[in-house]
DSSP file (Angstrom, degrees, kcal/mol; ACC not computed):
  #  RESIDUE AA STRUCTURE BP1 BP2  ACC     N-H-->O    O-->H-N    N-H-->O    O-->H-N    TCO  KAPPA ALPHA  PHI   PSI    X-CA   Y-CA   Z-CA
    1    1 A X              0   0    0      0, 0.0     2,-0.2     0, 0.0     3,-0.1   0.000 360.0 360.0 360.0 127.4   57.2  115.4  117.6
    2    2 A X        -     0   0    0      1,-0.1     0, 0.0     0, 0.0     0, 0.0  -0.323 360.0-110.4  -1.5  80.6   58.0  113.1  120.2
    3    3 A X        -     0   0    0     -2,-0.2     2,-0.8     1,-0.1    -1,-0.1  -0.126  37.4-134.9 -40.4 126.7   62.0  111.9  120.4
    4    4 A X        -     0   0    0     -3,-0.1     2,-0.7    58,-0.1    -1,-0.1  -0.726   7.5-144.8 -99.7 112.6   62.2  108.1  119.3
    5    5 A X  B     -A   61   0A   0     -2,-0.8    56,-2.3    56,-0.7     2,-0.3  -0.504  25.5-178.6 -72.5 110.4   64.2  105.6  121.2
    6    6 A X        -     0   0    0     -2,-0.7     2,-0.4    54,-0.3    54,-0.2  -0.869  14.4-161.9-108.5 155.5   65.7  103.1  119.2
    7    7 A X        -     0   0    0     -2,-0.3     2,-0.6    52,-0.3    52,-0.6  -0.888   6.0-161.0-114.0 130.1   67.8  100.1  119.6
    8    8 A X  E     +C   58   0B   0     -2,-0.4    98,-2.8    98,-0.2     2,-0.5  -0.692  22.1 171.8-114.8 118.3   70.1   97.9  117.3
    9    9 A X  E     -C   57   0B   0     48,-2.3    48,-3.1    -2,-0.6     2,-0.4  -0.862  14.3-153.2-136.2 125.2   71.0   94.3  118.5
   10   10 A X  E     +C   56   0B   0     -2,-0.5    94,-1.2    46,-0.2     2,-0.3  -0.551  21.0 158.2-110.2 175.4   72.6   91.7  117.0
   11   11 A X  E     -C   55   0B   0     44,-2.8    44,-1.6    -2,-0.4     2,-0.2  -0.893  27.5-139.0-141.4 170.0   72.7   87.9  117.2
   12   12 A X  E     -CD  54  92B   0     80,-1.5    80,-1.9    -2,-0.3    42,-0.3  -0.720  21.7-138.0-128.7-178.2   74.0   85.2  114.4
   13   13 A X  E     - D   0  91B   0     40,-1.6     2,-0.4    78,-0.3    78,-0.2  -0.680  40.2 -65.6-141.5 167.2   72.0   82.1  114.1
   14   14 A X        -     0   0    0     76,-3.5     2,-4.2    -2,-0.3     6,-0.6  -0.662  54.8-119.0 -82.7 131.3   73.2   78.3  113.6
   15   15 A X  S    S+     0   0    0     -2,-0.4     2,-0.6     4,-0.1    -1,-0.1  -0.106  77.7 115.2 -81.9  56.1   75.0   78.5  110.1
   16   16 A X    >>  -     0   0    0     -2,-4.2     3,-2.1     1,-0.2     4,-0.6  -0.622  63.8-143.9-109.0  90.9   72.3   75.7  108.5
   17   17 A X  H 3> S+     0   0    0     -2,-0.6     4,-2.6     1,-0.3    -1,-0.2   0.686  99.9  54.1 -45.9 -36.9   70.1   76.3  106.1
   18   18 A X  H 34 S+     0   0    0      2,-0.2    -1,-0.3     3,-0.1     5,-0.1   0.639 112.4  47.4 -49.1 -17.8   67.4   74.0  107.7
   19   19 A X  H X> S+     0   0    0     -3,-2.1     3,-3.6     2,-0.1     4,-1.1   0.758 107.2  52.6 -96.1 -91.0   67.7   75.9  110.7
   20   20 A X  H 3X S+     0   0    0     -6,-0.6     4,-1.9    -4,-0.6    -2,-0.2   0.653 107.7  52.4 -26.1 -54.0   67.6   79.1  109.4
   21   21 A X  H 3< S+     0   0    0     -4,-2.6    -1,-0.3    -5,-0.3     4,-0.2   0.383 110.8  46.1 -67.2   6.6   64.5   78.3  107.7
   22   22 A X  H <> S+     0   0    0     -3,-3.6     4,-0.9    -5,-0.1    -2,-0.2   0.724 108.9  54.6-104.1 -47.4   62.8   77.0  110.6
   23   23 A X  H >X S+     0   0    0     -4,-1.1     3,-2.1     2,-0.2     4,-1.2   0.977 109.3  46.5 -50.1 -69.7   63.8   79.8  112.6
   24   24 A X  H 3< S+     0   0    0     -4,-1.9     3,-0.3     1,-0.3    -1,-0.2   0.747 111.5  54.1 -54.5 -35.4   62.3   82.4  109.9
   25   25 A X  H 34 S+     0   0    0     -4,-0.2     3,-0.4     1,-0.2    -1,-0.3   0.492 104.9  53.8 -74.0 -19.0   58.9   80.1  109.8
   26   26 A X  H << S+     0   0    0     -3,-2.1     3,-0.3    -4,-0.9    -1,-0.2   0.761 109.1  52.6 -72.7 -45.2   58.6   80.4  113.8
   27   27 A X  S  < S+     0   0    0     -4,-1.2    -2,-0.2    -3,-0.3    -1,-0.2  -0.144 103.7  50.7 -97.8  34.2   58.9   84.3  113.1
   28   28 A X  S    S+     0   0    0     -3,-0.4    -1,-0.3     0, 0.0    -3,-0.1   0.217 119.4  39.6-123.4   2.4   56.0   84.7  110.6
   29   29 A X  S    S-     0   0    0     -3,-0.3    -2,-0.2     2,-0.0     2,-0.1  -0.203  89.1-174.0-133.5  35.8   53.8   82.7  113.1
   30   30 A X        -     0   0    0      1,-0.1    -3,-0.1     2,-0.1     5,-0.1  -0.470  42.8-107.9 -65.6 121.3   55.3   84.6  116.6
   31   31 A X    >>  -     0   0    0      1,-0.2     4,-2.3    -2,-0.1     3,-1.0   0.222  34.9-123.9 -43.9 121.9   53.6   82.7  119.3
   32   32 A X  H 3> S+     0   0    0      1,-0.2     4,-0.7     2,-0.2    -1,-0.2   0.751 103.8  66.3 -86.0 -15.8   50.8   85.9  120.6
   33   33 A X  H 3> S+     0   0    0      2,-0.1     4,-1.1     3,-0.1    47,-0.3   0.549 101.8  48.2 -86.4   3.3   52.0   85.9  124.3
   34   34 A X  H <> S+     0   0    0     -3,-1.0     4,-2.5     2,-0.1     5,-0.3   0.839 108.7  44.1 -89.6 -33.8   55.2   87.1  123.2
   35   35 A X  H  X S+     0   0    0     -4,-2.3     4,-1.2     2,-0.2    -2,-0.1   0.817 111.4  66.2 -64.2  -9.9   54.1   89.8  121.1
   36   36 A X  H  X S+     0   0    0     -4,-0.7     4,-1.8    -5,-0.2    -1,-0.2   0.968 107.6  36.6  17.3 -96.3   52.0   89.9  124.4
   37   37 A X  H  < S+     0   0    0     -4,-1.1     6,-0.2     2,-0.2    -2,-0.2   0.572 114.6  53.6 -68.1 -15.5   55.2   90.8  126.4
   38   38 A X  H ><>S+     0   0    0     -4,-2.5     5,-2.3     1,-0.1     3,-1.2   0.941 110.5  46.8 -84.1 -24.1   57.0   93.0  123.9
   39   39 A X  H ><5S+     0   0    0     -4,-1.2     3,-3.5    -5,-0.3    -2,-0.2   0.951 109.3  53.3 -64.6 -60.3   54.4   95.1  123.6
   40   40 A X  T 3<5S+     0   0    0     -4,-1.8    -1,-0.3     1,-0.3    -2,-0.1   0.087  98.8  66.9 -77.2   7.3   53.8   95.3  127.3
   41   41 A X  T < 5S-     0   0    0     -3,-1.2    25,-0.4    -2,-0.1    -1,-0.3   0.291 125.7 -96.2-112.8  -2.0   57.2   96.3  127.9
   42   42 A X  T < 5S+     0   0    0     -3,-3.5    20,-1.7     1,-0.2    23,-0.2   0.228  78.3 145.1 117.4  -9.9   56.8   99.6  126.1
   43   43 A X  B   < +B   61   0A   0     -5,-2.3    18,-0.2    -6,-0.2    -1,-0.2  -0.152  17.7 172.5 -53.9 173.7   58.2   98.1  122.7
   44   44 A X        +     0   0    0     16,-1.1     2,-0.3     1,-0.6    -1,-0.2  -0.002  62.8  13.2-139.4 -10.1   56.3   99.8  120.4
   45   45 A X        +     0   0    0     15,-1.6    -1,-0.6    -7,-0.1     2,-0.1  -0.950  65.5 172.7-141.2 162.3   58.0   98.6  117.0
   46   46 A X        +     0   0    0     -2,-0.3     2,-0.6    13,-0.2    13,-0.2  -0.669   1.2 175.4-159.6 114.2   60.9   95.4  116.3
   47   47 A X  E     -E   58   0B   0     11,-3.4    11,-1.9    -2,-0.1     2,-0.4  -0.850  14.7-157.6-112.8 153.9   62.3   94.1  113.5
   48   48 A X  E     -E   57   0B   0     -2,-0.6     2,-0.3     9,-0.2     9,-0.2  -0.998  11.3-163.7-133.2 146.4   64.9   91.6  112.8
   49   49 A X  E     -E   56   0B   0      7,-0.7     7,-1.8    -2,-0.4     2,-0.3  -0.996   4.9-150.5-123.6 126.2   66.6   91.6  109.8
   50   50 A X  E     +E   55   0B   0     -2,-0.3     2,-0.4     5,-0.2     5,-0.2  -0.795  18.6 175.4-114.8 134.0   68.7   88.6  108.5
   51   51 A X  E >  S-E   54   0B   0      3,-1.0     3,-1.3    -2,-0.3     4,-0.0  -0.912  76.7 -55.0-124.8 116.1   72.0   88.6  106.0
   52   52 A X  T 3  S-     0   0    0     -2,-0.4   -37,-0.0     1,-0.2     0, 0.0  -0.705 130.0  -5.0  45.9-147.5   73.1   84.7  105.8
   53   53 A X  T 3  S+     0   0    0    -40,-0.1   -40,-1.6    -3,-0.1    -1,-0.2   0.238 122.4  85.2 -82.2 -24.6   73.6   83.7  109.4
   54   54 A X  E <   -CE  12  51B   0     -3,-1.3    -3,-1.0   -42,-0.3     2,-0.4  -0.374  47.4-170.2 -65.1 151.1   73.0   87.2  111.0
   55   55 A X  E     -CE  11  50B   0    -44,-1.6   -44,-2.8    -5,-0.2     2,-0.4  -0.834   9.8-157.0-174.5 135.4   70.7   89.0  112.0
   56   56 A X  E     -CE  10  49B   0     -7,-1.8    -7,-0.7    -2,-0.4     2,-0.4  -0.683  17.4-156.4-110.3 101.3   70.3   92.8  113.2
   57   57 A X  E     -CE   9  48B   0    -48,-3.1   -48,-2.3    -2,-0.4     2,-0.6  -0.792   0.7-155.8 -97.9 153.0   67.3   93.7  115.4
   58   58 A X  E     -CE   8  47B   0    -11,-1.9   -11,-3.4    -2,-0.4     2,-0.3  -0.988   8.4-163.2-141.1 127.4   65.9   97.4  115.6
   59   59 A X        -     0   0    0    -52,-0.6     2,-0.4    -2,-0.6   -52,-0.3  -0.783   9.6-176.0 -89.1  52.9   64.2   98.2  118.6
   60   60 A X        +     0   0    0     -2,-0.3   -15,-1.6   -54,-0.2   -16,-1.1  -0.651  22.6 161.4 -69.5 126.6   61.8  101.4  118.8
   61   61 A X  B     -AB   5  43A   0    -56,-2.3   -56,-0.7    -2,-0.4     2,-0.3  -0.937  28.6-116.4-135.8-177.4   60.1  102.2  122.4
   62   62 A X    >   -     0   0    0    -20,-1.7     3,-2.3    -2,-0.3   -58,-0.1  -0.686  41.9 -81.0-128.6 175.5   58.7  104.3  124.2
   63   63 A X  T 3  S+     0   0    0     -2,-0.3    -1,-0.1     1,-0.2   -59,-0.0   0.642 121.5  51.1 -51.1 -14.1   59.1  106.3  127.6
   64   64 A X  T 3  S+     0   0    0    -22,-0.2    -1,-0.2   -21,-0.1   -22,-0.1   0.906  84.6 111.0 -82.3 -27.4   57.8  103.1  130.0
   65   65 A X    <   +     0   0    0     -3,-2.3     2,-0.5   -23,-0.2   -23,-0.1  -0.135  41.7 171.0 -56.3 132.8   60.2  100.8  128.4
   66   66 A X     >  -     0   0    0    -25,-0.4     4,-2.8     1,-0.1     5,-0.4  -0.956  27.2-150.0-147.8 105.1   62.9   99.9  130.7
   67   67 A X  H  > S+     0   0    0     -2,-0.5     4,-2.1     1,-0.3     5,-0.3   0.880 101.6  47.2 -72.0 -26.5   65.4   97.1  129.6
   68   68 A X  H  > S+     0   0    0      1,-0.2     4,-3.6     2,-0.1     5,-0.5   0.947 115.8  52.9 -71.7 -23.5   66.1   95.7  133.4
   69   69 A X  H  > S+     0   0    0      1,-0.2     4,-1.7     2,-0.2    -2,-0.3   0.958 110.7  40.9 -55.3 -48.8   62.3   95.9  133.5
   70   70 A X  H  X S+     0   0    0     -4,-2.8     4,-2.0     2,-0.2    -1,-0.2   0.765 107.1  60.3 -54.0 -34.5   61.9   94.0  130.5
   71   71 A X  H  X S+     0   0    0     -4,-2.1     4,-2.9    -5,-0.4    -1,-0.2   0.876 114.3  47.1 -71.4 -33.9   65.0   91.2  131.5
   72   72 A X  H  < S+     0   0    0     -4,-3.6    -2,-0.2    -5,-0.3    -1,-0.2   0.925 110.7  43.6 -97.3 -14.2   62.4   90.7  134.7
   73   73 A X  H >X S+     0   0    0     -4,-1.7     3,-1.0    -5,-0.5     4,-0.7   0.979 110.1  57.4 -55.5 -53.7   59.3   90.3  133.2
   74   74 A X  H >< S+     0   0    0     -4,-2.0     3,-1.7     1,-0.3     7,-0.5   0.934 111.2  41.0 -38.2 -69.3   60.7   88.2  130.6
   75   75 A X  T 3< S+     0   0    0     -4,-2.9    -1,-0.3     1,-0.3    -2,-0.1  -0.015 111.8  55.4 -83.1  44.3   62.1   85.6  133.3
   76   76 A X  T <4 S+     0   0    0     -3,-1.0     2,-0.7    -2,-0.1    -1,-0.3   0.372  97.3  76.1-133.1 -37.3   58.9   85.9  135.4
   77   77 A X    <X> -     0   0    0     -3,-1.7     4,-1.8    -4,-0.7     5,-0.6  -0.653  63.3-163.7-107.1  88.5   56.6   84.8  131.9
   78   78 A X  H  >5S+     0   0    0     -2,-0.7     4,-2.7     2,-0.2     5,-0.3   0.921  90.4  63.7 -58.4 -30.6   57.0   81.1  131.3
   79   79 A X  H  >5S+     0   0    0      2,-0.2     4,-3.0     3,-0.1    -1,-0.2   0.993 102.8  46.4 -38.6 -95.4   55.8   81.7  128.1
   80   80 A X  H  >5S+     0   0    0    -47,-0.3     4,-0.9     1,-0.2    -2,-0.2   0.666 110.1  52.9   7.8 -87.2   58.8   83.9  127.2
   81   81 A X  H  X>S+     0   0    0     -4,-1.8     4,-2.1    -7,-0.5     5,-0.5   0.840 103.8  57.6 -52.2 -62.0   61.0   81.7  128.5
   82   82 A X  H  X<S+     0   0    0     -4,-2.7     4,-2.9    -5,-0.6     5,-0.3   0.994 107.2  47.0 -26.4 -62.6   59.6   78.9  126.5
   83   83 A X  H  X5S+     0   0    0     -4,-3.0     4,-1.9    -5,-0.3    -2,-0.3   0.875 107.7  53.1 -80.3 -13.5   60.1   80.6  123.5
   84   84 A X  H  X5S+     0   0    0     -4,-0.9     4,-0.9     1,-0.2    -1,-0.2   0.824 106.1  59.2 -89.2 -13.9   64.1   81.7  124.2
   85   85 A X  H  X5S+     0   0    0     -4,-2.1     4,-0.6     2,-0.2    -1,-0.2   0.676 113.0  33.8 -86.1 -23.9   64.8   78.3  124.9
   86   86 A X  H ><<S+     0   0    0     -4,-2.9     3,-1.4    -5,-0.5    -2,-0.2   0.947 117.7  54.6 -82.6 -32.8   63.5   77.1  121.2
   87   87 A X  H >X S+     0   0    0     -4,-1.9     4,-3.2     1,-0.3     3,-3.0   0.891  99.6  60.9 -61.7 -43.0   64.7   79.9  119.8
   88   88 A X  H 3< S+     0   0    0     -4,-0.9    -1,-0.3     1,-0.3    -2,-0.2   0.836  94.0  63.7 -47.1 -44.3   68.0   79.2  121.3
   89   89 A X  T << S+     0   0    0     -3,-1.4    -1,-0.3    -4,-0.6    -2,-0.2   0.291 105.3  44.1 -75.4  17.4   68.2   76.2  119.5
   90   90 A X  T <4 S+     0   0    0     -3,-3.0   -76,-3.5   -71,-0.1    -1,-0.2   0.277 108.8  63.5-118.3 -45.3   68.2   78.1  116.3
   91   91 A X  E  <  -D   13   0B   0     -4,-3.2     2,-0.3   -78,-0.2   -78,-0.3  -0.326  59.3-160.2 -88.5-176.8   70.8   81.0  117.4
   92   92 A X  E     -D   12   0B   0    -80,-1.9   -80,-1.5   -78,-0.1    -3,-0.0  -0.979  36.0 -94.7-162.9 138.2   74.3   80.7  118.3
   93   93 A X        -     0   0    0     -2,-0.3     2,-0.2   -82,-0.1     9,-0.1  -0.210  43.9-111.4 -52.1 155.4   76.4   83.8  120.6
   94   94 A X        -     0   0    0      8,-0.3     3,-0.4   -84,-0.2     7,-0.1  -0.661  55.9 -83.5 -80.1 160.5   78.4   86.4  118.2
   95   95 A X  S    S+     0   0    0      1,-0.3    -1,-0.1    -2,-0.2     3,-0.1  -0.373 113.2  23.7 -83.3 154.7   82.0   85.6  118.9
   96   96 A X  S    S+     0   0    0      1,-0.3     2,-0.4    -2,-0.1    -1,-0.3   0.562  84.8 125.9  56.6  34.5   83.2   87.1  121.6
   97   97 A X        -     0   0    0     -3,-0.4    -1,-0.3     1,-0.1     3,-0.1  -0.869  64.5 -88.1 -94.2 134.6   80.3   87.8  123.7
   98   98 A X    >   -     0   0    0     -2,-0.4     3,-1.2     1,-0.1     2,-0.5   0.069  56.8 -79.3 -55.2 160.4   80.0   86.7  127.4
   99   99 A X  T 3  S+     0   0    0      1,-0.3    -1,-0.1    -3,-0.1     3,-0.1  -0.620 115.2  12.7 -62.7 113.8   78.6   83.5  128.3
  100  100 A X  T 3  S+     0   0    0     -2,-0.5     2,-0.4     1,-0.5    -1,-0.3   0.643  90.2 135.1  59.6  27.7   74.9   83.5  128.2
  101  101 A X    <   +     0   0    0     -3,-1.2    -1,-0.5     1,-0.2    -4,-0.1  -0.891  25.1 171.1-149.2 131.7   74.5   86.6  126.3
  102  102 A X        +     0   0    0     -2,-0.4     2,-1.0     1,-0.2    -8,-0.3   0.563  60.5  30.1 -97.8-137.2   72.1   86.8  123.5
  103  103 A X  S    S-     0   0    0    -10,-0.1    -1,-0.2   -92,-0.1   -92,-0.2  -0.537  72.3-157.9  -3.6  57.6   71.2   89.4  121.9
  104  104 A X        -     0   0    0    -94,-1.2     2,-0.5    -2,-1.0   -94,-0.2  -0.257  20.6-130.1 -83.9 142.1   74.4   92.4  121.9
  105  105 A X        -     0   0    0    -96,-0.2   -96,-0.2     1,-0.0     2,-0.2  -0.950  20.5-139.5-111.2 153.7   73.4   95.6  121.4
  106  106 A X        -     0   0    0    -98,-2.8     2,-0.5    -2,-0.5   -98,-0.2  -0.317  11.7-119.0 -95.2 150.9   75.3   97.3  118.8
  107  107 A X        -     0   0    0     -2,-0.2    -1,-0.0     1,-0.0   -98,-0.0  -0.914  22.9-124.0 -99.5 112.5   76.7  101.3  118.8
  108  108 A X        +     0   0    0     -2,-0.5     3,-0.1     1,-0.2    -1,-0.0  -0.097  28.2 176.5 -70.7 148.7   75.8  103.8  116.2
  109  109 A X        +     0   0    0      1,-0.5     2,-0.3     0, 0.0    -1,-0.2   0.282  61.9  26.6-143.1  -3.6   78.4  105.0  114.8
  110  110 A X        +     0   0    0      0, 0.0    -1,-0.5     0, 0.0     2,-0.3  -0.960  53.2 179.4-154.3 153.5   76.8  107.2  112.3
  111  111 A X              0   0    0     -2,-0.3     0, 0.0    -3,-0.1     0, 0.0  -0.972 360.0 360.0-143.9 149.8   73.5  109.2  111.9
  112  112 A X              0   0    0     -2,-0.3    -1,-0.0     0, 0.0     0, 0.0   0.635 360.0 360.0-128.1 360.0   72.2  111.5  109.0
């Protein structure tokens, strides 16, 4: 069987409940040129998972996926870009994160 590349990232969201529930209603109706572009970036699985203002994404792909590839596809796809600029207005940086930086990906720190 075939080793599986995963990823874990997180982001926190704007602490509102109105927000937050807009946000989640955006993601049961994701816009079909982005799953378009994740898919076409080798993604082959993602979930995001939310506890109160957080939220943890898990990433599977497979051997074409290529994350600078993906950062230039992304800004190339007006589409894309569309959608991280509403979405933005839903998320908010985890503290301490660089400026413009989204998404962090997180370090396993256990496996069983």
């Amino acid at each position: 069987m075939p080793d599986i590349n995963r990823y874990c990232f997180a982001l926190d969201l704007k602490n509102d409940p109105a927000l937050i529930k807009a946000y989640e209603a955006y993601h049961q109706q994701v816009w079909p040129e982005i799953i378009a572009s994740i898919k076409d970036a080798g993604i082959t699985r993602l979930e995001i998972f939310r506890y109160a203002n957080r939220l943890m994404m898990l990433m599977e792909v497979d051997e074409s996926y290529n994350p600078e590839r993906k950062a230039a596809m992304d800004a190339e796809n007006e589409k894309v870009q569309e959608w991280e600029t509403l979405m933005w207005k839903y998320q908010q940086a985890l503290p301490g994160t660089k400026p413009g930086e989204k998404w962090v990906s997180m370090d396993r720190i256990f496996e069983l």
